[in-house]
C-alpha positions, 0 to 999 in steps of 0.5 A: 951413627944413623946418618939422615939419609939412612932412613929418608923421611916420606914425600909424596911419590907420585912416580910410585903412587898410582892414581886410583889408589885411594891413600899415598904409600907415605900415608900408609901403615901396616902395624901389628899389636903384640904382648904377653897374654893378657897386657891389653893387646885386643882392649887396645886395638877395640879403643883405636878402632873407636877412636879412629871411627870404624867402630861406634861402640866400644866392645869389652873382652870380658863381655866377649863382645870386641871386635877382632875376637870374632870366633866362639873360642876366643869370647868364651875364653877371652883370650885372642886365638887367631890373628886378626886384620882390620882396617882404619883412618885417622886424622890427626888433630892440631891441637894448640901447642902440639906439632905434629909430623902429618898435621891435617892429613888422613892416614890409613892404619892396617892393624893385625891383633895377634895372640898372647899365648905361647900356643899360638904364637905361629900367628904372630910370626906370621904376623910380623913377618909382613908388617912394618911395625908394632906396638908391643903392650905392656903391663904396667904392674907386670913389666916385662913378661916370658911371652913378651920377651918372645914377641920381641925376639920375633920382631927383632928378627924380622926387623920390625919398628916398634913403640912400647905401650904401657898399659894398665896404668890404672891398676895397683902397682902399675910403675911406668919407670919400672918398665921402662927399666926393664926395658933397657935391662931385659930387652936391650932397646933404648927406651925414649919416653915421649908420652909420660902418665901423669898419676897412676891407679885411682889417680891416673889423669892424662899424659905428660907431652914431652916434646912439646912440654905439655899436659894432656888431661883427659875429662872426667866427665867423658867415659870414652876418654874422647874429649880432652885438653892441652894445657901447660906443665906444672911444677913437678911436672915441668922437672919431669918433662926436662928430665926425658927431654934431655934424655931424648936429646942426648940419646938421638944425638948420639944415633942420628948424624944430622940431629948430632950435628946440629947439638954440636954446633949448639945450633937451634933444634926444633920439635919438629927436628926432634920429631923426624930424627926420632922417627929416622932413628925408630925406624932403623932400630935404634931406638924405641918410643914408650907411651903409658896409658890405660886402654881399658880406661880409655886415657891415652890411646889417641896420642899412641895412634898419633905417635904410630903415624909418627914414627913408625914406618910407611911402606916406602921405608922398609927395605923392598922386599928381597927373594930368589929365583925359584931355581937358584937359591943363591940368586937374589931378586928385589921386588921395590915398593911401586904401584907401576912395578911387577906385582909381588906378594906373600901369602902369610895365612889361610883362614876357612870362612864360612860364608866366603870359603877359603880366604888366603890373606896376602901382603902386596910389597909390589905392583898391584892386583885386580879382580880377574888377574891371573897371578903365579905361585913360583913354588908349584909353577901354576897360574891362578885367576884372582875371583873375588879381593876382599879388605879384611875387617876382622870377621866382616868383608867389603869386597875391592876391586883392586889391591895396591903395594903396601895393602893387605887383604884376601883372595877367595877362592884360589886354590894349591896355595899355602902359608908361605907361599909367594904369590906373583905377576907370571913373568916375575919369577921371584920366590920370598922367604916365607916365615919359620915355624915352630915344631910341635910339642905335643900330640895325641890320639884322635877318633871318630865316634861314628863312621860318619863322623869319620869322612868329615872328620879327615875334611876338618882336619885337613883344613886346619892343617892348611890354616895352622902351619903349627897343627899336623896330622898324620897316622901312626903306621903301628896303630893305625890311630890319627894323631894330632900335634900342635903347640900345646894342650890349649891349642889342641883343645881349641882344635878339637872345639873347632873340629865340633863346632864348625865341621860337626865332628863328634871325636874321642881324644886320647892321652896328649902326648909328649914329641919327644926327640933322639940325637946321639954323644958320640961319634960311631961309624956305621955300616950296610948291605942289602944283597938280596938275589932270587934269580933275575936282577938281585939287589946290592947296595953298600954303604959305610958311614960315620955319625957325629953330634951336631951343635944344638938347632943345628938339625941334620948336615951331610957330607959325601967324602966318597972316593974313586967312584965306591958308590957311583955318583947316580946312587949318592942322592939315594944315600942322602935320601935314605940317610933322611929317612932314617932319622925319623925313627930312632933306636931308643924310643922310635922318636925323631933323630935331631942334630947329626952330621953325617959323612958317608965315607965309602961303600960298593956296588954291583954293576948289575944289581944296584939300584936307588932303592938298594942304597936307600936301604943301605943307607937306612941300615948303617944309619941304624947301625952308627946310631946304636955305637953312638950313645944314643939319648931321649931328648924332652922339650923343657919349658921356661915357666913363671908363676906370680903368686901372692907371697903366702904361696911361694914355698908351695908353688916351689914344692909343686915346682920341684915335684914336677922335676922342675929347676927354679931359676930365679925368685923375686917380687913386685910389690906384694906378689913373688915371681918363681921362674922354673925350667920344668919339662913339658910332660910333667906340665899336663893340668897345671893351670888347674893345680896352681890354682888349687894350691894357691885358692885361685890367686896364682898365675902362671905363664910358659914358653918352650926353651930346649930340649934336655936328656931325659933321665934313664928312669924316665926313659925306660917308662917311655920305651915300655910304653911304646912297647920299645926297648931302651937303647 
């Protein structure tokens, strides 16, 4: 059970605030909006920035006018590309009959609008990685979604609070009880209806107020959904109101020790009670609140914001942030939420304006920060001096003077900094954990038309690189070809459109290719010698080894069982080293070698000739000689795809589907549409959106995610390895 003090509720610290701060940590939120792509996230986030004043016009995704798709890619797509941070105040209102936690107090909302594509999911990541909460948007036709599932996981690694917004209750078929149960069936959580839609579709009118057993009704006459009234129940209404309530009680009861104490001892519990458990009980993770609404028809949104002032977390009531000693990985260093601490910050995303220059978007979890302060970066022990802070309102800057614990803004101009990277006061060594990245999926060759397309082009590239911690670039040593990776085919479009548009580069791609992965079955020992003497010093390195399956993920684990000083202990890192670099490069297709435990058991050397150089080397040649007695394997990165199609199409799409060697996992339906849910591998993928809209007459979606990494089958690899002009192990 949650007890009462396990998550404080907020008073005002003065001993925490500083004076010039221009609003309390208690009155502070730093919120995240994430979902499936296309659920209403940015739709949303327009109507809350509308409604909280910092906009007066309401912008629409499909008229490529909202405020946080500010770059040409996302309003000519409509879709969010790149995380974007904006900044407001709401006020929340006394409405009769509605109690609130902060009544007539001014609240400041820090907002990241973060992508609904699985290609640029980095920016989520990143995104949660420094926020206290999120409203994670669903669909009320749609419920819960593939990309849904993974927004959730993120947050649910990072911990993060979160209130469920479901939204496009205006549309056929929307069925708010269907996601809340799916919800509870899908994700786990416990779902608490507070705000429940009263209608839905055409009929979609306002919102039941469960706590205070209240109607809102949105009036008609008002298109923007500003004006509104607070009225009683009605009958059926009333029935559904005691049903949630009940189950809010029940459930908060059981989770939150003062609340439980109080409905044992049948004492009397107010909204207000309700309210603080609720918020004490979201905030640890033990239960999850689900507002329905519609953004796009403006009903809804305001009692959402409200509910995020609510019950969601200020700084103060996270954990403080916790990191290591630059050079002790076992250490622990805690940096507290106080504006009179050492300053203290993670740099989570870099972003080349065009009018400012390099941005380096930071969370300040300690201390503050001025223009004219020297801060320190504890990964490449230099100091640099802050130029210019800016607040951050999607594409447009007001520039600060100084940022406080629990903010997020940008630096302009700082320079050697990285996605990741701790950015702090010079004698508070600390080192946070930045956040963890996906590898890329898919790369493909890229070239200059011209030569002098080629110098810009390397800038370009480089820049990117530095923003996207998902986009690499590097060259192939065979070909000499610049290749680029990323997430998927999308994502390297959106790059070589930036590439164009922003750095001028006129390029030629090639094929997009599969990054394909080698590991082994079974254990091998391997053995190598580089003896090399042409008079002077010669070269003598003796290594012997074993190679082992590692479990899936895992990655590469080694082990030194080396005795009697075989291989002296000067030449051991040389050994690991080289065992290293010989996993970037197998046998089977030259592809990168994953998941292996290695045990280097004996070896010699020459008291003369040995040298790190010559282990190295060994080490690479008994790598390379266990890797072929290991049955060796061509591993392909498999995507879990769902397609929702009208019914009419279903057996189709699962042809398509199994042409594709696709595995259909589960079919189902919603209403009049059928959802196919397939394992399909990533290279039979290529030009997909444009064939399930050919089979179906353009009425068929599709969504997909990456899920593992299978065996290849041995047809497919020896295509492979003649491609590349390998031979098959």
């Amino acid at each position: 059970m949650l007890s009462a003090a396990t998550v404080a509720f907020p008073k005002m610290s003065d001993s925490l605030n500083s004076p010039d701060r221009p609003y309390p940590l208690e009155r502070t939120r730093n919120i995240g909006i994430a979902a499936h792509i296309d659920a209403g996230k940015t739709t949303l986030t327009e109507r809350i920035l509308f409604y909280t004043g910092m906009i007066h016009r309401i912008g629409e995704v499909h008229d490529g006018a909202t405020t946080t798709d500010h770059m040409e890619q996302e309003r000519e797509r409509g879709i969010t590309i790149t995380a974007a941070a904006v900044t407001c105040e709401w006020m929340q209102k006394k409405d009769e009959g509605v109690c609130k936690l902060f009544e007539e107090k001014k609240q400041r909302v820090n907002i990241i609008d973060t992508p609904g594509h699985v290609d640029f999911t980095a920016e989520v990541e990143r995104s949660l990685r420094v926020l206290d909460g999120a409203i994670v948007v669903f669909c009320g036709v749609a419920g819960v979604q593939p990309q849904t599932e993974t927004v959730w996981r993120q947050a649910t690694k990072y911990n993060v609070p979160r209130i469920v917004f479901v939204n496009k209750m205006d549309r056929v078929g929307a069925d708010f009880q269907h996601v809340v149960d799916e919800v509870r069936e899908k994700l786990g959580a416990t779902p608490l209806r507070i705000l429940i839609p009263i209608g839905a579709e055409d009929l979609l009118k306002g919102q039941i107020d469960v706590l205070n057993k209240k109607a809102v009704i949105f009036v008609d006459d008002d298109a923007h959904g500003s004006t509104f009234k607070v009225q009683d129940l009605d009958e059926e209404q009333s029935v559904l109101a005691e049903e949630a309530y009940a189950e809010i009680l029940d459930a908060l009861a059981d989770v939150d020790e003062g609340l439980g104490e109080k409905f044992l001892l049948e004492e009397e519990i107010s909204v207000r009670d309700l309210k603080r458990a609720m918020r004490r009980a979201t905030i640890a993770n033990k239960v999850v609140p689900i507002v329905g609404g519609s953004a796009f028809k403006n009903k809804g949104v305001q009692y959402l914001v409200d509910a995020v002032v609510d019950y969601l977390p200020s700084p103060l009531e996270i954990p403080p942030a916790t990191g290591q000693l630059a050079d002790d990985p076992e250490s622990s260093v805690v940096a507290p939420t106080d504006d009179k601490g050492k300053f203290c910050s993670l740099a989570f995303k870099l972003w080349a304006d065009k009018h400012v220059g390099k941005l380096v978007f930071f969370r300040v979890y300690s201390g503050t920060v001025s223009k004219g302060d020297i801060v320190y970066n504890p990964r490449t022990r230099k100091k640099e001096r802050v130029g210019r802070l800016i607040q951050i309102q999607a594409d447009k800057h007001e520039e600060i003077e100084t940022c406080y614990a629990g903010d997020i803004a940008a630096i302009v101009g700082i320079k050697n900094v990285t996605t990741g990277d701790t950015l702090c006061a010079q004698k508070f060594d600390i080192l946070l954990e930045p956040p963890n990245f996906p590898e890329p999926v898919i790369a493909m060759a890229v070239e200059p038309r011209t030569k002098i397309d080629q110098e810009k082009m390397s800038t370009g590239l480089g820049r990117l690189m530095e923003e996207d911690p998902t986009f690499v670039v590097h060259t192939d040593e065979d070909t000499g070809q610049t290749i680029i990776s990323g997430m998927g085919e999308l994502h390297l479009e959106v790059i070589i459109d930036r590439l164009r548009r922003e750095f001028s580069v006129e390029a030629n791609v090639g094929k997009p290719q599969i990054a394909y992965r080698e590991t082994i079955t079974e254990r091998a020992d391997g053995e190598g010698l580089l003896k090399k003497q042409s008079g002077g010093r010669g070269q003598y390195g003796h290594v012997v080894l074993d190679v082992n399956p590692n479990e899936k993920g895992v990655g590469l684990t080694t082990k030194s069982l080396v005795v009697g000083g075989a291989i002296p202990k000067e030449f051991i890192n040389a050994v690991m080293r080289g065992v290293e670099e010989a996993m970037t490069n197998g046998v089977v297709a030259g592809y990168p070698v994953v998941d292996i435990h290695v045990n280097v058991t004996d070896g010699s050397s020459h008291e003369v000739d040995s040298n790190e150089n010559a282990f190295k080397m060994a080490a690479i040649f008994a790598m390379k000689d266990a890797f072929k007695q290991a049955n060796p394997i061509l591993l392909e990165p498999i995507m879990d795809v769902e397609v929702t199609t009208p019914e009419d199409y279903q057996g189709d799409i699962m042809g398509d589907l199994n042409r594709r060697r696709g595995q259909i996992q589960a079919m189902g339906t919603k209403g009049n549409v059928a959802i196919v849910k397939a394992k399909v591998p990533l290279a039979e993928m290529f030009g997909y959106s444009t064939d399930v809209r050919t089979i179906s007459s353009g009425r068929a979606s599709y969504s997909m995610e990456p899920a593992s990494f299978d065996p290849v089958p041995q047809n497919i690899v020896q295509a492979i390895c003649k491609e590349r002009g390998t031979v098959a192990a």
